[in-house]
C-alpha positions as CSV (number, residue, x, y, z in Angstrom):
1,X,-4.2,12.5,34.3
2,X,-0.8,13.2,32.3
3,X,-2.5,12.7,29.3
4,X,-5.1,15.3,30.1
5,X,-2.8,17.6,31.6
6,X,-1.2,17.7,27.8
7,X,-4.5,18.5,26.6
8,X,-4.5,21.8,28.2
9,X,-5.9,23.0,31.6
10,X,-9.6,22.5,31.1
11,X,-9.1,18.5,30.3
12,X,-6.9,18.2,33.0
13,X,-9.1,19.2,35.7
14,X,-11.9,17.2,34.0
15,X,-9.1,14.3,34.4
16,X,-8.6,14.9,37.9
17,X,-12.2,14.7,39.0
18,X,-12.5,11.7,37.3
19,X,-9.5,10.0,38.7
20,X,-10.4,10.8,42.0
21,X,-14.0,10.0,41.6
22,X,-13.3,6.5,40.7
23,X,-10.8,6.7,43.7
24,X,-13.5,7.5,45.9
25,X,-16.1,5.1,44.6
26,X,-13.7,2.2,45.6
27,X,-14.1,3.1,49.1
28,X,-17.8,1.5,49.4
29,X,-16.9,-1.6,47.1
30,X,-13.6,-2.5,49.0
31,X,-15.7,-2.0,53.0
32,X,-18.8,-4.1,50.9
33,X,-16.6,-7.1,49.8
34,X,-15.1,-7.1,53.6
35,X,-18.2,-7.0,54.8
36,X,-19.9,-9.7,53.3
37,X,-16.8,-11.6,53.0
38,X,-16.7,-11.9,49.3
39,X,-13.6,-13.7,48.4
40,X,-12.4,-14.7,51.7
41,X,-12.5,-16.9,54.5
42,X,-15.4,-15.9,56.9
43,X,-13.3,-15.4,59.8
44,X,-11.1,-12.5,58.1
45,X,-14.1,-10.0,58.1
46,X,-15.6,-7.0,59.6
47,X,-17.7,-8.3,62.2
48,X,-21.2,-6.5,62.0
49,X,-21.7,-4.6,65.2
50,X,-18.8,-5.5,66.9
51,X,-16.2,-2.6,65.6
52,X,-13.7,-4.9,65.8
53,X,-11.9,-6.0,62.2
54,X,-10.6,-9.2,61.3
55,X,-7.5,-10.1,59.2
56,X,-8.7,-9.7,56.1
57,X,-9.8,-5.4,56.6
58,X,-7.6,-3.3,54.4
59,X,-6.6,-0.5,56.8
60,X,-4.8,1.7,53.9
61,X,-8.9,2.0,53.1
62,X,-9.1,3.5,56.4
63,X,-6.6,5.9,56.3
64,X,-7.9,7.0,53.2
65,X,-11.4,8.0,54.6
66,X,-9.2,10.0,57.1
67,X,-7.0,12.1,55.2
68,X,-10.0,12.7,52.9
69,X,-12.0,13.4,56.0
70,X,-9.4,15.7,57.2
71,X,-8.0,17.4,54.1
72,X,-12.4,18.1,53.6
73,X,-12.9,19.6,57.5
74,X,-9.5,21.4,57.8
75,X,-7.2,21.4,54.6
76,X,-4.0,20.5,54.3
77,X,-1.2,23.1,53.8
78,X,0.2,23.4,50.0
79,X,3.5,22.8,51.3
80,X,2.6,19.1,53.1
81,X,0.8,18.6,50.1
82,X,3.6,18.8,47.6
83,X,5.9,16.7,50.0
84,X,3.1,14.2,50.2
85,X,3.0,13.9,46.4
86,X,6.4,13.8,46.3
87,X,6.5,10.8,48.8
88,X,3.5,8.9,46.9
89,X,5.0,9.0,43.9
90,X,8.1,7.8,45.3
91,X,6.1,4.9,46.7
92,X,4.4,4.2,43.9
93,X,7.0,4.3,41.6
94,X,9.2,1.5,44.2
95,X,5.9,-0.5,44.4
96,X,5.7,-0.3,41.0
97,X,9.3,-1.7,40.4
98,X,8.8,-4.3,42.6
99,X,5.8,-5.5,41.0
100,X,7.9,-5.9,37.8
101,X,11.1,-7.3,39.4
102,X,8.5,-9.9,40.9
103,X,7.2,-11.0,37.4
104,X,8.0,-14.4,36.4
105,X,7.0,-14.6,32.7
106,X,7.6,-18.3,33.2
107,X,5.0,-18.7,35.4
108,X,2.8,-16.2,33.8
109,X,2.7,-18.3,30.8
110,X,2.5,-21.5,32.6
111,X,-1.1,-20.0,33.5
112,X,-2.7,-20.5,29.6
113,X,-4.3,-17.5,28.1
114,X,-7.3,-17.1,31.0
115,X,-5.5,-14.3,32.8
116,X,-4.3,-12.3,29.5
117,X,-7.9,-12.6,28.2
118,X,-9.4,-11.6,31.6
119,X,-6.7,-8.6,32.0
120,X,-6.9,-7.0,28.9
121,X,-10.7,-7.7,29.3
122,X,-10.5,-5.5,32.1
123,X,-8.1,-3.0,30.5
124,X,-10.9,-2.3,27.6
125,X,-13.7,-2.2,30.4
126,X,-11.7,0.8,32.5
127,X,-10.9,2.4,29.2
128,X,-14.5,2.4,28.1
129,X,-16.5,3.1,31.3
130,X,-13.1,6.0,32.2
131,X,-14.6,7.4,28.6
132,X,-17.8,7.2,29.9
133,X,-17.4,9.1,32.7
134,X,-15.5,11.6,31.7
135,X,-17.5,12.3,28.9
136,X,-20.3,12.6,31.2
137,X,-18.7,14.9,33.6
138,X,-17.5,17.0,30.4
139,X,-21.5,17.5,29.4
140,X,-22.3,18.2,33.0
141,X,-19.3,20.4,34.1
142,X,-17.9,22.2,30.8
143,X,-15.0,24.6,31.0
């Protein structure tokens, strides 16, 4: 989103939709995985029916829904909203920080080349399909 905010008004709003578009399409992925228990044990779901989550649930996911659910019905005022996006980058940035302070490049390349290949794999992946999208929304939406 910086870099399309330096690329004038028009690509920065293309930039945002697209950020938060791939935001939003995590929503049903992250709920399906839980779900069916993909990647964990099957006593840390959802239970079906029940309405009653396990262990394994991530409630930020939750949350999420809400605020967008909220924000969507009522609004939020501009002034919340510019304390709240001061306080997330503030999080993000700490989370950030703490992901790097936790890095032990020992141990990273104790691991072989697998997870290098399979990152930047992914890296190229989100550049390509982030192109894709955005081009796509450019055709659809211009400015």
């Amino acid at each position: 989103m910086a870099a399309g905010n330096s690329m004038g008004g028009g690509v920065a709003s293309t930039a945002v939709v697209t950020k938060l578009l791939r935001i939003f399409m995590l929503e049903p992925w992250i709920f399906a995985l839980y779900y069916f228990g993909i990647g964990q044990d099957k006593d840390a779901v959802l239970v079906a029916g029940s309405g009653k989550a396990g262990k394994g649930v991530p409630w930020f996911a939750f949350g999420f829904l809400a605020v967008a659910a909220f924000n969507s019905l009522w609004g939020i005022p501009g002034w919340l909203q510019k304390v709240l996006m001061s306080l997330s980058a503030g999080f993000l940035s700490s989370a950030m920080a703490a992901l790097g302070l936790e890095t032990d490049l020992v141990k990273v390349r104790s691991l072989g080349s697998k997870p290098l290949v399979l990152g930047l794999a992914l890296w190229v992946y989100l550049l390509g399909a982030g192109f894709v999208v955005s081009a796509c929304l450019v055709r659809i939406f211009p400015a």
